[in-house]
Every structure is written in C-alpha cells, then in structure tokens.
VOGU-3710 file (C-alpha; in Angstrom, 3 decimals, decimal comma):
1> xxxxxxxxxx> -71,773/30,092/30,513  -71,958/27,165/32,633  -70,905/23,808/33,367  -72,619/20,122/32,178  -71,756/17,069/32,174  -73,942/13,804/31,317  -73,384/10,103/32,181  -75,428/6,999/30,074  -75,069/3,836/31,279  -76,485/0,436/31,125
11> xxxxxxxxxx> -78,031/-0,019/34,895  -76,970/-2,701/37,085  -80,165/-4,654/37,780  -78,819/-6,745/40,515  -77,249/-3,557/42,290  -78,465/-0,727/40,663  -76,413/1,719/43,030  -72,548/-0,257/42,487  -72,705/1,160/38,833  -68,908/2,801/38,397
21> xxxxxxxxxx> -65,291/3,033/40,049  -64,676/5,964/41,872  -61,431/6,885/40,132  -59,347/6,260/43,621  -58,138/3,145/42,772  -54,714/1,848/40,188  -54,739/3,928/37,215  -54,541/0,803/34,968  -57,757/-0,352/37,096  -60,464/-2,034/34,885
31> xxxxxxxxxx> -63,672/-0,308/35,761  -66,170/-3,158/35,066  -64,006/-5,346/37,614  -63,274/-2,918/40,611  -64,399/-3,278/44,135  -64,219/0,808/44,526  -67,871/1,166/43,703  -69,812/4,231/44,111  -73,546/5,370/43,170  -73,845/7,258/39,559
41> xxxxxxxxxx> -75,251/9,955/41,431  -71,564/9,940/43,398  -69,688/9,529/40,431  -71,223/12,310/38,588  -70,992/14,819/41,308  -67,313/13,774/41,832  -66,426/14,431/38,445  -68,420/17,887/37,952  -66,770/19,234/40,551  -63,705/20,060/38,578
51> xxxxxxxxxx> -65,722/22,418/36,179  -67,331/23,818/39,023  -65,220/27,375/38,852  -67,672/27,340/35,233  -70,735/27,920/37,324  -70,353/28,416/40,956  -73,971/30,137/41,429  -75,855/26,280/41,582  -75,087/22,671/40,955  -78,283/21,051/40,249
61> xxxxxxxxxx> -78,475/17,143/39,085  -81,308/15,049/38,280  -80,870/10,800/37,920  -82,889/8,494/36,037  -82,252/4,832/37,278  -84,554/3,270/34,923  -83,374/5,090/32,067  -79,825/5,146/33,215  -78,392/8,205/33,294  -77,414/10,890/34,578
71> xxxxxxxxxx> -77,214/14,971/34,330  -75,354/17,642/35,806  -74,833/21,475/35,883  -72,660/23,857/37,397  -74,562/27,320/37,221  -73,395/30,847/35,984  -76,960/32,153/35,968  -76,748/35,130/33,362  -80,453/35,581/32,199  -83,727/34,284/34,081
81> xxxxxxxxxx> -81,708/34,426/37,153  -83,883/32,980/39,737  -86,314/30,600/37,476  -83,892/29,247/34,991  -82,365/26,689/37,727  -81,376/23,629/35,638  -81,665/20,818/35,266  -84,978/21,609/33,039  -87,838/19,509/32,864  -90,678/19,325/30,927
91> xxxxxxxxxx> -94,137/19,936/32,230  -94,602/16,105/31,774  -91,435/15,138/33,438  -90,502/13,064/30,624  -87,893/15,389/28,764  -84,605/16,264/30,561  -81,951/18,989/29,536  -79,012/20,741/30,507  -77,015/23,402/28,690  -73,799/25,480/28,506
101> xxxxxxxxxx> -74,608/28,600/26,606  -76,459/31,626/25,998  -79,671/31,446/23,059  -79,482/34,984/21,538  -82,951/34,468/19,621  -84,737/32,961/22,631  -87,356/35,370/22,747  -88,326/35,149/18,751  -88,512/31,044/19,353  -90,431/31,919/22,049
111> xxxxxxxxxx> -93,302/33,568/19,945  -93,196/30,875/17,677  -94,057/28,009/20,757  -96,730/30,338/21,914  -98,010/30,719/18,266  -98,276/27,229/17,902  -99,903/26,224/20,761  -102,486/28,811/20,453  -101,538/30,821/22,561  -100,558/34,765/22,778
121> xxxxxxxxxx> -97,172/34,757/24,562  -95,068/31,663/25,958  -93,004/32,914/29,059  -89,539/30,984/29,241  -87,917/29,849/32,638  -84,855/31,432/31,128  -83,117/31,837/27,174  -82,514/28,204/27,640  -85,844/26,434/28,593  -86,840/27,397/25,162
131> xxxxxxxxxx> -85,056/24,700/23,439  -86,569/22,323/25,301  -90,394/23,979/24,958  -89,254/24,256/21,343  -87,920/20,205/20,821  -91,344/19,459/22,327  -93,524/21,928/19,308  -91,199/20,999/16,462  -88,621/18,768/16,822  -85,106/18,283/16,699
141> xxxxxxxxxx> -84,256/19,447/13,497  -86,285/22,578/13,208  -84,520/23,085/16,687  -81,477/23,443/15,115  -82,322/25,089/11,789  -83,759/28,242/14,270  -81,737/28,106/17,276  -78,886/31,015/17,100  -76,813/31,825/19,837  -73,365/30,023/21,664
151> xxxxxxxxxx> -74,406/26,418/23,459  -73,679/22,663/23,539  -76,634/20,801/24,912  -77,391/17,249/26,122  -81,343/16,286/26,104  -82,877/13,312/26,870  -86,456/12,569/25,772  -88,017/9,337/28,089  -91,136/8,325/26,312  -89,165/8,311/22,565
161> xxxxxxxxxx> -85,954/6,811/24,328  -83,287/9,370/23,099  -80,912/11,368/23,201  -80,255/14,778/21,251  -76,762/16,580/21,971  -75,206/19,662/19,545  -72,609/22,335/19,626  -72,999/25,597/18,258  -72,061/26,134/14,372  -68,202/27,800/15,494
171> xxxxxxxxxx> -67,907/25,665/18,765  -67,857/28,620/20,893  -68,621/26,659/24,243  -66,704/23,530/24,717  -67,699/20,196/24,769  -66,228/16,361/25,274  -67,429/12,749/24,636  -66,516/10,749/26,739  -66,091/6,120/26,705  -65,479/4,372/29,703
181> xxxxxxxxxx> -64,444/0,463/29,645  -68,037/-0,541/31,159  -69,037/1,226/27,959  -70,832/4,291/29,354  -71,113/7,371/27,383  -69,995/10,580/29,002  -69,844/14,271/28,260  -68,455/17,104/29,756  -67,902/21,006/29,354  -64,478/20,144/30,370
191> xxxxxxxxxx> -61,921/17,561/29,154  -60,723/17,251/33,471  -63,726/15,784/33,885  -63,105/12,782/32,223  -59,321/12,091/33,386  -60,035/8,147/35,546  -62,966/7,963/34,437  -62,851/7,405/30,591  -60,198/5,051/28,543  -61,168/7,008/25,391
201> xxxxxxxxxx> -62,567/10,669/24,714  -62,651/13,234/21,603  -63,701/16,513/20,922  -67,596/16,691/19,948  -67,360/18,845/16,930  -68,856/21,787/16,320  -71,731/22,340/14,134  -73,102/18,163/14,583  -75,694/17,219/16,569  -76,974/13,626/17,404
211> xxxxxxxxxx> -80,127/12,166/18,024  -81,013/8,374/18,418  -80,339/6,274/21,285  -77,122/6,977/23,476  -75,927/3,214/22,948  -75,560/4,347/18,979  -74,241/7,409/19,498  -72,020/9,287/16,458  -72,123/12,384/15,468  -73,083/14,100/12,154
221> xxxxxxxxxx> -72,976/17,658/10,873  -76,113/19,747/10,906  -74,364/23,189/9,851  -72,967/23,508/6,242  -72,228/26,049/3,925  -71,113/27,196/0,290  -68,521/28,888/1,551  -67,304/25,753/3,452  -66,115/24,060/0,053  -66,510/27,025/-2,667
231> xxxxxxxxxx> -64,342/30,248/-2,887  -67,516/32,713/-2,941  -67,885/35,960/-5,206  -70,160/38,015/-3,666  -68,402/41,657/-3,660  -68,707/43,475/-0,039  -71,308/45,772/0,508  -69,411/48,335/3,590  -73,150/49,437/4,651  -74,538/45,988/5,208
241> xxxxxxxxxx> -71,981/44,854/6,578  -71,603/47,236/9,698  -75,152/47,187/9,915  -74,636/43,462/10,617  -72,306/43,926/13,061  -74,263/46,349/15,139  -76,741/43,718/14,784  -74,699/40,931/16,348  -73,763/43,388/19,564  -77,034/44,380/19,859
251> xxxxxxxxxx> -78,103/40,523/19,936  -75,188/39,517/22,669  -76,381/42,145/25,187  -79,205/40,347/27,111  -78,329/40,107/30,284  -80,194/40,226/33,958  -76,587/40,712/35,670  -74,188/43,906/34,921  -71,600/43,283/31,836  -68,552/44,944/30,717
261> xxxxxxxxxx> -65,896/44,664/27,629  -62,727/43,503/27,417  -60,354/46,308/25,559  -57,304/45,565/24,337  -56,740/48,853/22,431  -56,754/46,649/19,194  -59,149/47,221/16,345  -61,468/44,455/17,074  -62,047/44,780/21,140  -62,622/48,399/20,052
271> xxxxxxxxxx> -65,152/48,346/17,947  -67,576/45,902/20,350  -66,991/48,667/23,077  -67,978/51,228/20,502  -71,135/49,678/19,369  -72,262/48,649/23,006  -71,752/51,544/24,240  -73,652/53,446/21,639  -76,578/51,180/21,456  -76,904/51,068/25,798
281> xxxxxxxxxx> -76,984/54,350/26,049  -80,162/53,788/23,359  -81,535/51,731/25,101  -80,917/52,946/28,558  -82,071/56,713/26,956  -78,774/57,720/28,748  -76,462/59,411/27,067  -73,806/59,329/29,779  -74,115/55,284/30,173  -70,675/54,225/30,371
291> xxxxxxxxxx> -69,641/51,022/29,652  -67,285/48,913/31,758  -64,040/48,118/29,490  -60,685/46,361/30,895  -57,354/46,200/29,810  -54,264/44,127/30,932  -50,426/44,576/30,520  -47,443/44,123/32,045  -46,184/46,294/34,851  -43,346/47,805/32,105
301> xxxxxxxxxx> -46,085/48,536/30,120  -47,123/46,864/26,490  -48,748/48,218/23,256  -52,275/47,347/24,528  -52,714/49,466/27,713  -52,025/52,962/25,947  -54,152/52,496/22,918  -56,707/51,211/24,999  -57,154/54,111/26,922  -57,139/56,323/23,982
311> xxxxxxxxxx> -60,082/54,122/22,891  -61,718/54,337/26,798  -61,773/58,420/26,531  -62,471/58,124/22,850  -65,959/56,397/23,872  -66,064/57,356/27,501  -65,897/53,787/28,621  -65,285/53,210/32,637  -61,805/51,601/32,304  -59,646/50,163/33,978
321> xxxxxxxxxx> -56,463/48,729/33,639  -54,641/45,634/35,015  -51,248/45,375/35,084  -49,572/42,000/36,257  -45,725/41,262/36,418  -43,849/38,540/34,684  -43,120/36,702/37,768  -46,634/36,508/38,618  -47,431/35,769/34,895  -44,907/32,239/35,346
331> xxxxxxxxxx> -46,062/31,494/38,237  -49,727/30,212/36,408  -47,917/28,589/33,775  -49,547/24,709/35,538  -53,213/26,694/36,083  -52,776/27,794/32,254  -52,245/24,314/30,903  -54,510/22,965/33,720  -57,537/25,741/32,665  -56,807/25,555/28,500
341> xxxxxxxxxx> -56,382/21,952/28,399  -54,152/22,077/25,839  -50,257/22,304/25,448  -50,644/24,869/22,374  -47,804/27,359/22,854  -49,978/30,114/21,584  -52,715/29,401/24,028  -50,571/28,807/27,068  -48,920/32,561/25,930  -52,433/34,094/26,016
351> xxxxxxxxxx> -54,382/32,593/28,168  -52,031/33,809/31,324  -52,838/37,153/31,207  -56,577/36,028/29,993  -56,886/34,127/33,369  -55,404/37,396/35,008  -57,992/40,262/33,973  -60,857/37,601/33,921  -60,029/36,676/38,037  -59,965/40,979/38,348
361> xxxxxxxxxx> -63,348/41,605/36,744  -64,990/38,692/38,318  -63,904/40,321/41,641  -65,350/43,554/40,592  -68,816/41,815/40,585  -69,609/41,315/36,880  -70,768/37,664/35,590  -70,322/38,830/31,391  -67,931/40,524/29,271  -67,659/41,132/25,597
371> xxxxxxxxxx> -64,576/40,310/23,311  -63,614/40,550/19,545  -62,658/37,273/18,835  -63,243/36,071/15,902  -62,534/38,830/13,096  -58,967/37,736/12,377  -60,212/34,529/11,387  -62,935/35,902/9,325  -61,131/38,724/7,790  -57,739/37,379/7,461
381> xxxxxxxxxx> -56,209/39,425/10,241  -53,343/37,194/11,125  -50,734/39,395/9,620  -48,886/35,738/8,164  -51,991/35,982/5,957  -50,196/38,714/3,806  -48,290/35,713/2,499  -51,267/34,073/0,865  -50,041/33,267/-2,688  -53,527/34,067/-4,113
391> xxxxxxxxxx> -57,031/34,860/-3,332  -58,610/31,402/-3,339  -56,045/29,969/-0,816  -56,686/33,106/1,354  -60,141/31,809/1,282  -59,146/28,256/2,134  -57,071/29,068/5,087  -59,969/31,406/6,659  -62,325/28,686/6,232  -59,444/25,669/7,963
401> xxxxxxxxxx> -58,892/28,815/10,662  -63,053/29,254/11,423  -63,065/25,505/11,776  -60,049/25,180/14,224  -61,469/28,138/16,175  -63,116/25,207/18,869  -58,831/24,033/19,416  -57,719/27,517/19,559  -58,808/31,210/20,098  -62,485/30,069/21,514
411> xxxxxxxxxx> -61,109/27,297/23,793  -58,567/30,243/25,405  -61,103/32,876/25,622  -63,410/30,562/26,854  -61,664/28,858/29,494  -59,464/31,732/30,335  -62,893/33,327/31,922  -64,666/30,014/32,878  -61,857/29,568/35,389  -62,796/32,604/37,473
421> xxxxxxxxxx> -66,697/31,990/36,681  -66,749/34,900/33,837  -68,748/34,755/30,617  -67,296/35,626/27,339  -69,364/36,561/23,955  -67,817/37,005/20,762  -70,564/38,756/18,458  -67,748/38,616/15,621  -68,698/35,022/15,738  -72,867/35,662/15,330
431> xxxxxxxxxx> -73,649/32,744/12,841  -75,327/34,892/10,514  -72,805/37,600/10,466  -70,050/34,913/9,642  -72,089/33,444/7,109  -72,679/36,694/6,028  -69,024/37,641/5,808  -67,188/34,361/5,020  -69,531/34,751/1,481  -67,332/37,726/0,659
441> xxxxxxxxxx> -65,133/37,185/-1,947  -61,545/36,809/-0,821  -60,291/39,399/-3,032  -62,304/41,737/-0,529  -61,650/40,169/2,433  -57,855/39,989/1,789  -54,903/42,510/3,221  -54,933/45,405/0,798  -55,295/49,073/0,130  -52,933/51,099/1,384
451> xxxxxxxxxx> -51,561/52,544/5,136  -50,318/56,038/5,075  -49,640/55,468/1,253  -47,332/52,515/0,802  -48,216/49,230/2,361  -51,181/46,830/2,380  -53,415/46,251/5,876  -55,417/43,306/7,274  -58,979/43,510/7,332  -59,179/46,019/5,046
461> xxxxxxxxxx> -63,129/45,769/4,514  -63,874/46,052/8,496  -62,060/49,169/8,633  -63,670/50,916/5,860  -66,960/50,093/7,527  -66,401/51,869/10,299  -64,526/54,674/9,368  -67,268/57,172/8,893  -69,517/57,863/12,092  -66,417/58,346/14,552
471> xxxxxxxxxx> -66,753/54,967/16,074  -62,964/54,769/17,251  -59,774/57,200/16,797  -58,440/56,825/13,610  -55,061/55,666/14,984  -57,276/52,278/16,313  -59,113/51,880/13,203  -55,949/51,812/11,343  -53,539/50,378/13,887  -52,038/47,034/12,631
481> xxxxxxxxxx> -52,907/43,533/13,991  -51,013/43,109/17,233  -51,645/39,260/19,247  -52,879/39,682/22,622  -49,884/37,624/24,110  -47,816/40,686/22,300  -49,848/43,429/23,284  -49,675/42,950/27,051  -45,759/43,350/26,494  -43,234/42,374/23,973
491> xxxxxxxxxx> -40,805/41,024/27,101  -43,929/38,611/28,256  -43,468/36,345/25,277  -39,539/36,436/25,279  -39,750/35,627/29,382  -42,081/32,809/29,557  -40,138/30,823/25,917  -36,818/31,743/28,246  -38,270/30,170/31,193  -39,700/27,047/30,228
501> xxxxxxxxxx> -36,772/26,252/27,817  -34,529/26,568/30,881  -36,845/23,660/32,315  -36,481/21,244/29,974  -32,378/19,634/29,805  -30,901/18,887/25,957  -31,460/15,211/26,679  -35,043/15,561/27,923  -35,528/17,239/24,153  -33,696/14,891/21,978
511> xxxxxxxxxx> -36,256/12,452/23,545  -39,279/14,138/22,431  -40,256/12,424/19,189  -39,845/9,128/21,166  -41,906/10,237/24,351  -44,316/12,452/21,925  -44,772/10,956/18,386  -47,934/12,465/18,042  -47,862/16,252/17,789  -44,070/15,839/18,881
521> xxxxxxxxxx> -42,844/19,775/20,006  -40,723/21,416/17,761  -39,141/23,748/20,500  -38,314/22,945/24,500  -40,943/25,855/25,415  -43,553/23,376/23,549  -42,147/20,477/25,070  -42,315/21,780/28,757  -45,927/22,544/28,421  -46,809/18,950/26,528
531> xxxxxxxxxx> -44,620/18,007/29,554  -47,342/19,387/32,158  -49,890/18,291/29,607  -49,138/14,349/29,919  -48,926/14,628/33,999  -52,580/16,321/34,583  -54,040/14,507/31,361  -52,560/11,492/30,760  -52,860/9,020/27,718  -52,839/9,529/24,008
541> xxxxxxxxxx> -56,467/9,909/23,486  -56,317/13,277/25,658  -53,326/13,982/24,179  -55,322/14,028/20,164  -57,337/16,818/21,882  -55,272/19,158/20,693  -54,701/21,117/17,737  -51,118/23,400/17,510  -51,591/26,962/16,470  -48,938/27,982/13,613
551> xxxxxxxxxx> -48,342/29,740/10,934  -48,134/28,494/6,736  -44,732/27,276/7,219  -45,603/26,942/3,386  -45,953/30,176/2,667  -42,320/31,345/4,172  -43,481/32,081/7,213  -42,047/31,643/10,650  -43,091/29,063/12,709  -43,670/30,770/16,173
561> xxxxxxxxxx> -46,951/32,082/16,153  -46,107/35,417/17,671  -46,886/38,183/15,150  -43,953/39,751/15,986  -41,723/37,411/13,933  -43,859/37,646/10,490  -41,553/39,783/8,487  -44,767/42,585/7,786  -45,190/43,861/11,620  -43,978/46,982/12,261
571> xxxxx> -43,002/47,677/15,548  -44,466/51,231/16,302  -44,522/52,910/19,485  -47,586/55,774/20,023  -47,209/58,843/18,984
//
C-alpha cells in the first residue's frame, strides 16, 4: 500500500523549469497565466505530500523533461523491503513505473519472464518490478490478462511514447485523474492531491486500463464478465468453494514485515483469522503461532468486542482490544471526511473507529492487516437484501454493490488504514474467488435456510462451508450480519447523527437542494458532513466523486444505512 501520483505535461521550451502554479495564489487563478511559477519537480513533491501518511518509509521521484512528466511515490515497503525502492526502471532506462498495491501472483509471472528469456529463474526487485519486467516480455495486454493481486499503476514507456495506467478488477486501491487548465494530466492515490491544482478530476474506474499517448488519454474496460450482465446458474459446490477461500488467504499472506487481522467478532473478520492462522502455523511448522487479531468498541462496550474474543480464544489469536469513547470518536469527525474523501454518511460512521484501531496497530509496529470485506457484497449479506423481490434482482443488486465497492466499503477500509500508514487486504475480494462466487446462482447465494428453526440468514452458502472442521464457534458462524459502525456500539451511531444534526440550523437545511443540487442530503447529519466536504474539497467536479451508500428504498426499506433499522435485525445480546 503506498502512495503515487503522476504529472504529464507539455514542456515549456522557452523555460522548461516555470511549467505550473504553485497553488498559493487566488483560487479562481488561471494556471497558464500566473506569475507563481514553480519547477514540476516542486509541484509534484508539493502535492504528494498530502498522501504521504500512505507511505511514510520513502518518497522517491524521477522527472523526465524531454518527455514531460513526472512520477512520484510515497513508500509503505511491505515485500522486497530494501530493493523494491520505486520509482522502477528498466535495465534500459527507458521504461518508468510506479505503483500502489500488492501483486499476489508475482512470483508465478516471475517464472514465466525467466522462461521466456531463457533463463532458469528471474529474481524481482520486489512483487511489483514484475509488471514492469513482464510489460517489457509480453506486453500490455497479456499484463493484464495474468496480473492478480490489488494495484493501480502508472507506466511510461520512452522509446514507444506511452503511457499504460489500470486499476485492479474491484478497485481495491484508489485512484484519481486528474485536468488542469494548462491541460496537464494528473493522477493521484488520493483525491487531496489534486485540490488547486486541477479544474476537473474523476474517479479512474476500476477494472480499465489505458494505453496510448497521455495527450489521448480515456479509459476503457479490460475486466468483464458473464456474471456482469447475465443472472448465472451454476449451483454452489460448499467444498470448492472453501477450498477457494483458503486459497485467497493463503495468496494475501506474503509479507517481509509482521501482519495481523482485524476481528470484529462478525462472521467474515472471523473466518480470515481462522484460515491464517491455520495455514501460518503450516507454514511456520508451529502449532502455537498465534496470530495478531484487533478489535475496537466503545468504552460502554458494543456487540463486536465480546464475540470477538470468543473468536480470539476460539483460535488462540493474540488479541487485543481497543476501546475509544464517543467524545474522542467526534472529535475526528473533519480527519474522517478529510481521510475518506467523501461525505457518505455510512463511511464517515465507519471509518472513525477504522482510523482509531488502524493508528493503535500501526503503533504496535505492524505495516499489514487482514479484513473481510467484501463477502456482504458477494453473498448478499446486507440484511436489506432479505427484501429482494426475487432471485434475479438479488443478483442485480450484488453485481451494482461489487461495482460501487471503489465509492464505498474499499475506499473506507482503505483510507481508514492509509491514514496511519497501515495496509489492508481483503482476500474476500481475490478476483478469481469473486468470479468464482458471483457465478453462483442467486437462488444459492440468497438469505435462506433456516436459524434455530424459523427464520432465513444472509450468506447462507458461506456458512455451510465452514461449518464442518471447527473453524469458528458456532455462535459466529451463525451470528447475524451486524455493520461495523453498529458493532463498536449501538450509542456510537445515535451520538455522532445527534451531534452533527445539532450543527447544522433549520435554515442552513431548507437551503440544501439550492447549495447541493447534486447528491443534495436528505438528513442534517448528511448535510454537515457534505458541509465539511465543500470546505476541504471544493467545486462540483470533487463533489461527483462520490457515491451515497443506501438501502432499496424500493424494496421498503429504510433509508439510513444502519442495519439496525431494516425491520429483520434482531437485537441479541450474548448469551
């Protein structure tokens, strides 16, 4: 997990080193006319320092006057520690790349460079040289065909005279584009990168890639799927499917630094604990390996922090908890929209105590941690999903939720960690175990069964997987979806809507669809944060960033996104 971001620009020839404003001037300054010139190499480093907290082990930069650009990256060095400094180059100094992101199959494209340059074994600088070693053996869309893993990427090849940037199928790393008025072409891991310094920017999607010269840039999909526009029929096989899994933990375990395990005491966190631990005590041939695992609530306690530790003696995890106190929770209510870059009310609700237990484990020493993001959207584990009217538009709304994931869940858990310096992987979100699960049939995938003999549960199938081999107590693997921002505390939620409704007067809200016609809040809790929004990231083009978090309204369900106001939770204390 790290930091880039990329400038291309059309060099001055008369003054090659007045190429940009410095972003101190009037905010309605036009760049191509103002005096407050700096070097790119000083505009760049200006503007990466606000991602900085992403990877605060190296900033390295590298800047090509002739070609015009330039390329940044704030290190979290995770695996090839001290050879995988980056900027890369190629051994001919004529290919440039920096990425965000971690290449699970790095050591398999590996073989396949040494293979086809004749020789036995091809050593990479680190698990993301290899794209680069692998661009230069086979190209750009073989690249992408073989890569697997979380990244965004930004390479520039000098002899063909172009530029090849993608994002991971799910859009598990973040990533911006970026216009200025001189007509530069930016990118950045982070959206606060671009604030003065571009009149336009937009999310780069996930799953596209682009390759041509930067001038032409637009982006077009490279990742598709049946299951992206058919309802699929394939019936579940249990067997495969956990075997998958423990395939997908296995894969996100490389690591040259110590890693832990988030644990919320939910179903999802629990299981990733469960399988790491079991296969690194394989691996380690120790038995009494215990994994790192973390768990946050509030000082009153919260649903989370006692089935957690049942989970944490269950496995024999070294756990530990966090507790944090609604005061302190408010008082990073700026940081939250700041970090998230969003005004989503469910992200600004989770990603609080996100920021909170990431900032504890980073002090602890570790650099990665493992989550279960990622299963509700695949398995329908949003408990509004019980409302689906039928199979096929169960289907539909897990495929529009696996899309959105890049606005929502992955941008919180992301940046939540990123702004204390702290990995997060999300194996749920392995592209081939989603494709392999998202070409279950929904009737499979839906709530159903039963729960102590009368009503239906989410994510049935996953359960049922794991419910022989004593992976988790029974009263996780059948415990019923609870959000985190519920989990740390069913008075968190119900404080922070109290407390930014009491910021925002009656006539500050009847102005909101005038202030805020796009994505106008609905509720003064969403109109404080779109409030905070607007002053650190000002302008309508930062402001269609975003994507809002809800519930089918359609389906008859309540708007808020808490899970505790769908009429199917169940509110039940431990026994």
């Amino acid at each position: 997990m790290c930091g880039i971001l990329c400038i291309f620009h059309r060099p001055n020839v008369n003054s090659p080193e007045e190429t940009i404003c410095n972003g101190k001037c009037e905010e309605s300054c036009d760049y191509t006319k103002c005096s407050a010139k700096r070097s790119l190499r000083e505009a760049a480093f200006e503007a990466s320092r606000k991602q900085r907290h992403r990877g605060p082990d190296q900033t390295g930069l590298i800047v090509d006057e002739r070609e015009g650009f330039v390329l940044v990256q704030e290190r979290l060095s995770i695996v090839g520690v001290k050879t995988g400094r980056q900027p890369l180059v190629s051994s001919d100094g004529t290919k440039h790349l920096v990425a965000n992101g971690e290449i699970y199959n790095f050591h398999q494209m590996a073989c396949l460079v040494g293979a086809a340059n004749g020789a036995q074994c091809y050593e990479p600088r680190s698990d993301c040289d290899v794209l680069l070693a692998f661009y230069e053996q086979f190209g750009q869309n073989r690249l992408l065909q073989v890569v697997r893993g979380m990244f965004c990427f930004v390479l520039y090849d000098c002899t063909a005279h172009r530029l090849l940037v993608a994002r991971d199928p799910v859009g598990i790393l973040p990533l911006y584009v970026g216009w200025d008025s001189a007509g530069s072409l930016w990118f950045a891991s982070e959206l606060k990168c671009l604030v003065k310094c571009c009149a336009k920017v937009a999310v780069f999607p996930p799953g596209h890639s682009y390759y041509g010269p930067w001038q032409d840039f637009q982006s077009t999909p490279y990742f598709t799927a049946l299951w992206m526009s058919e309802v699929p029929s394939a019936e579940v096989d249990l067997v495969q499917l956990r075997y998958r899994l423990e395939c997908a933990v296995e894969s996100h375990l490389q690591s040259d630094v110590p890693l832990g395990a988030l644990l919320s005491g939910g179903l999802d966190s629990s299981l990733i604990a469960s399988i790491a631990t079991r296969i690194l005590r394989k691996r380690l041939q120790n038995p009494n390996y215990r994994l790192k695992t973390y768990s946050i609530g509030l000082d009153a306690g919260g649903p989370d922090l006692a089935y957690a530790r049942l989970v944490a003696d269950y496995i024999g995890s070294d756990h530990t908890e966090i507790h944090f106190t609604v005061p302190e929770g408010l008082d990073l209510l700026r940081d939250a929209v700041y970090h998230a870059e969003t005004y989503d009310v469910t992200t600004i609700r989770c990603i609080i105590p996100l920021m909170i237990i990431a900032r504890a484990i980073r002090s602890e020493g570790l650099k990665v941690v493992l989550s279960g993001e990622g299963a509700d959207e695949l398995f329908g584990g949003y408990l509004y999903f019980h409302r689906a009217p039928n199979s096929a538009e169960f289907h539909r709304e897990t495929v529009r939720r696996v899309h959105e994931l890049h606005l929502t869940d992955c941008l919180r858990a992301n940046k939540g960690c990123a702004a204390w310096g702290l990995e997060l992987r999300v194996p749920f979100l392995d592209t081939d175990f989603l494709q392999y699960v998202m070409a279950i049939r929904p009737e499979d995938r839906a709530p159903g069964a039963s729960y102590e003999g009368n009503s239906k549960l989410e994510k049935r199938i996953l359960r049922e997987a794991f419910a022989d081999g004593n992976y988790i107590p029974p009263e996780v693997l059948w415990r019923q979806k609870e959000q985190f921002s519920d989990g740390v505390g069913y008075s968190w939620i119900d404080a922070v809507a109290q407390w930014s409704t009491e910021h925002v007067s009656d006539r500050e809200f009847r102005s909101a669809s005038e202030r805020f016609p796009f994505n106008t809040p609905a509720t003064k809790e969403a109109f404080y944060y779109r409030h905070v929004f607007e002053q650190l990231f000002p302008g309508e083009s930062f402001a269609r960033t975003v994507q809002r978090w809800i519930p089918r309204t359609d389906w008859g369900c309540s708007e808020d996104p808490s899970g505790r106001k769908q009429d199917v939770h169940r509110d039940r204390e431990m026994l």
